[in-house]
C-alpha positions, 0 to 999 in steps of 0.5 A: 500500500505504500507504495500505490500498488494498492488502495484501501476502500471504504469497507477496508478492503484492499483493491488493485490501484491503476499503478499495481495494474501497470506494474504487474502488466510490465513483470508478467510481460518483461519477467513471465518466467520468474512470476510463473507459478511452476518456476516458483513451486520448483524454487520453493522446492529447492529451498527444502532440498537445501535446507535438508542438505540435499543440494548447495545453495551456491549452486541453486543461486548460480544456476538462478541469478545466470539467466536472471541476470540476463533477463534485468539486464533487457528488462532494463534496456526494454521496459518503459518509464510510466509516467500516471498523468495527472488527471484534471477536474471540474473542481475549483480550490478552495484557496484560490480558485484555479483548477484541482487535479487528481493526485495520488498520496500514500492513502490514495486519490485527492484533490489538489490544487493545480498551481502548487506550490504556489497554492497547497489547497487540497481536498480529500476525495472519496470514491463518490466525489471521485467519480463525480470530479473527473466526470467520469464512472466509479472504478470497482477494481475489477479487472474486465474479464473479456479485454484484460485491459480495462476495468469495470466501472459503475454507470447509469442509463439514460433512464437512471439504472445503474449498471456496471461495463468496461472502462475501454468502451466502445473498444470493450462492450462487456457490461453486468446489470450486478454489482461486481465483487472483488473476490474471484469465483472459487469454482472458475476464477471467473468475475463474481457479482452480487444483487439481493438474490445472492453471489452468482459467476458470471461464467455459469448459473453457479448456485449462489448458497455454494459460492456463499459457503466457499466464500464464506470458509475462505 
């Protein structure tokens, strides 16, 4: 969390933030060997067997760090410096009246003022003022389950029904009348979404009282 991968929401759950999506994008793409999860089972593995006196561990590091080494060293020629830009808003500070934008602080989004330093006006910004700031949809933290790219965002029709899609419209045209919810589907890895009825997933007519216990035992 302090370093922006995440942000903790009003319920005090933990969500992915726009900076944990980027970074864990560029790992899987410029470290995919190092982040699967076989590499990872075989080094745990190892780590036993050395703890066992089985194998030395110079030669699980040396047989670890060679191609390692290999793969920082174009990572570092080919991966790209994220810059986040700074998104702008309809807000006015409150201190001098120019224009907030949205910045990231150790505890997530808040308003500031776009003259600073010369002006230090801030203004927290929950979820809500945030998505009425930017005039824009209210982020779920769930990542689109058919682009991989976007997020799902809240919405409302033009008759005023709330409904949740994709944040790359009209590129993704994936949308759920349920809410959502961060917790995958334990049957699937599927998006779960909840309503008065129950959790259902939205890969099949899962039983909403199955997944209600699983979740509940997780």
């Amino acid at each position: 969390q302090e370093r922006g991968y995440v942000e903790r929401m009003s319920d005090r759950k933990l969500k992915p933030s726009e900076v944990g999506f980027i970074v864990n994008d560029l790992l899987v793409k410029h470290f995919a060997h190092e982040v699967d999860y076989n590499f990872t089972a075989q080094m745990e593995e190892k780590l036993d067997r050395i703890a066992d006196g089985e194998i030395e561990w110079v030669t699980v590091l040396r047989d670890f760090y060679t191609p390692f080494k290999q793969t920082l060293d174009r990572a570092a020629q080919e991966m790209p410096n994220v810059t986040l830009a700074v998104e702008t808003t309809d807000e006015k500070c409150d201190v001098c009246g120019s224009p907030m934008v949205i910045k990231r602080g150790k505890f997530g989004k808040f308003l500031a003022c776009s003259t600073f330093p010369k002006c230090k006006g801030t203004r927290n910004l929950s979820q809500r003022d945030f998505q009425s700031a930017r005039g824009g949809s209210a982020n779920t933290g769930v990542r689109c389950p058919d682009c991989k790219q976007g997020e799902i965002v809240e919405k409302k029709s033009r008759k005023g029904k709330i409904f949740y899609s994709c944040n790359r419209y009209p590129d993704c045209k994936f949308a759920l009348w349920d809410k959502p919810i961060l917790t995958p589907c334990p049957k699937c890895g599927g998006v779960l979404t909840e309503n008065k009825k129950g959790v259902r997933c939205v890969n099949g007519d899962y039983a909403s009282e199955a997944l209600a216990k699983t979740l509940t035992r997780n």
